[in-house]
N, C-alpha and C positions, 0 to 999 in steps of 0.2 A: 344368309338365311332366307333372304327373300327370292334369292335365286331359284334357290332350293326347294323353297313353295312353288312358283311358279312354274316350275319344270314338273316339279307333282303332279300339279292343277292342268297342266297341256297333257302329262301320258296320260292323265284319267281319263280328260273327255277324248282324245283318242283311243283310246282304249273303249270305253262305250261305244264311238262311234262306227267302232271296227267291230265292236259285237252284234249293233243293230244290221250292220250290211247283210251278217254271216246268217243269220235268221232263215228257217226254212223257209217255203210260200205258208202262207197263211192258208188254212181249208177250211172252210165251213163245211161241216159233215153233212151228208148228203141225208133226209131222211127215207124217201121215196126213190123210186127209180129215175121218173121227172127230172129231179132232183141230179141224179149219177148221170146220166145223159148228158146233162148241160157242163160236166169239167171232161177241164185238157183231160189227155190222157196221163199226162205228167202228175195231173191232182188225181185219178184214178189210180198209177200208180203208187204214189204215197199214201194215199189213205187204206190202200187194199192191204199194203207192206204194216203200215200202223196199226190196222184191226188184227190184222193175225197175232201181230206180237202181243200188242194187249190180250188179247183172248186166251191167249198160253198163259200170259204171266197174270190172270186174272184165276185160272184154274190152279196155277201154282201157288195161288196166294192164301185160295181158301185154304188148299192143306196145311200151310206152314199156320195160320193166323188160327185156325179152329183145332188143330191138331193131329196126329196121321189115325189115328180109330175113330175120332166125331164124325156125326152123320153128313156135315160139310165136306169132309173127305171122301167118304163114298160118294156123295152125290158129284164131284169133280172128277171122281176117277169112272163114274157111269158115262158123263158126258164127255169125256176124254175117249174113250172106247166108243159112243156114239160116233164120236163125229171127227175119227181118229187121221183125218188124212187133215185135219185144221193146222198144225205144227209143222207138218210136211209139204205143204203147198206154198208154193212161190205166188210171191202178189203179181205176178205176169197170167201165171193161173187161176187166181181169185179174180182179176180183173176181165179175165177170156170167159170165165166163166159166167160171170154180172153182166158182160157184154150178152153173151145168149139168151140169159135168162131174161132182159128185160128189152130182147131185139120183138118180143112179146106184147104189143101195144096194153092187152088184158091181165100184165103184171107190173104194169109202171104207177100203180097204185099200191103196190106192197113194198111196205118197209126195208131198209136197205141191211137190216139184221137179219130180219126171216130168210130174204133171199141168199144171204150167207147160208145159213143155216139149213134151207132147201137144198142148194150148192153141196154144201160139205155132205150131206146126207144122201146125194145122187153120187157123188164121187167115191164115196164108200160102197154104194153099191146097195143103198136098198132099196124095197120093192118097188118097183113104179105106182102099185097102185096105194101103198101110203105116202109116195113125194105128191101126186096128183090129189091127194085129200088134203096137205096140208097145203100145195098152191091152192087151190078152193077158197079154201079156209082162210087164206092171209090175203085173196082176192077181197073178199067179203068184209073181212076186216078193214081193210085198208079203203075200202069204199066207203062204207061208215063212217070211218075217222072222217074223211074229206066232206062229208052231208053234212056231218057237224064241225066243221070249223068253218062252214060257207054261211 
């Protein structure tokens, strides 16, 4: 019997010790461009692969969770049609395209969401001059934020 424990007691902590190895890299999310800048590209691509998926299944989630007529489901399927190239894009292309937008000295003050968000909305194709109003806009922002946490 005691065999028997003890053979337990060795495949477990093997067994955990085999799980801690297999662990992805660890990423601190980026919040700022600053921020995206400073990871491998290796942490750029995971994180880029991670955001999309979550973003899909965060859109999938209102409709199941609110139900497919509540106004939660419109509004997922407004911004699914907004920003429809989100699901279709490779994190090789979310990350090329974070690479441009914040190759930008005057946008590594905006948030590493908006600039998704900016991204997906050039890629769809809208007009230049509301992607230009809302980098403005997430300039300003994101300056602010930084005056006050200093």
């Amino acid at each position: 019997m005691r065999k028997i424990a003890l053979g337990f007691a060795v495949l477990m902590v093997a067994a955990v010790a085999l799980a801690a190895d297999q662990r992805g890299p660890e990423i601190t999310p980026p919040s700022v461009g600053e921020d995206w800048l400073r990871l491998s590209s290796t942490e750029k691509l995971f994180w880029s692969i991670g955001y999309a998926q979550g973003y899909q299944e965060a859109l999938n989630k209102i409709d199941v969770s609110a139900g497919p007529n509540s106004v939660c489901a419109g509004l997922a399927d407004r911004t699914e049609k907004q920003t429809s190239t989100a699901g279709k894009m490779s994190g090789f292309e979310l990350v090329s395209g974070l690479e441009k937008f914040y190759a930008d000295p005057a946008n590594q003050l905006i948030p590493v969401g908006s600039a998704v968000r900016i991204y997906l909305l050039q890629s769809s194709g809208k007009d230049q001059t509301t992607i230009q109003e809302l980098i403005e806009t997430a300039r300003m922002l994101g300056a602010q934020a930084r005056r006050a946490t200093k």
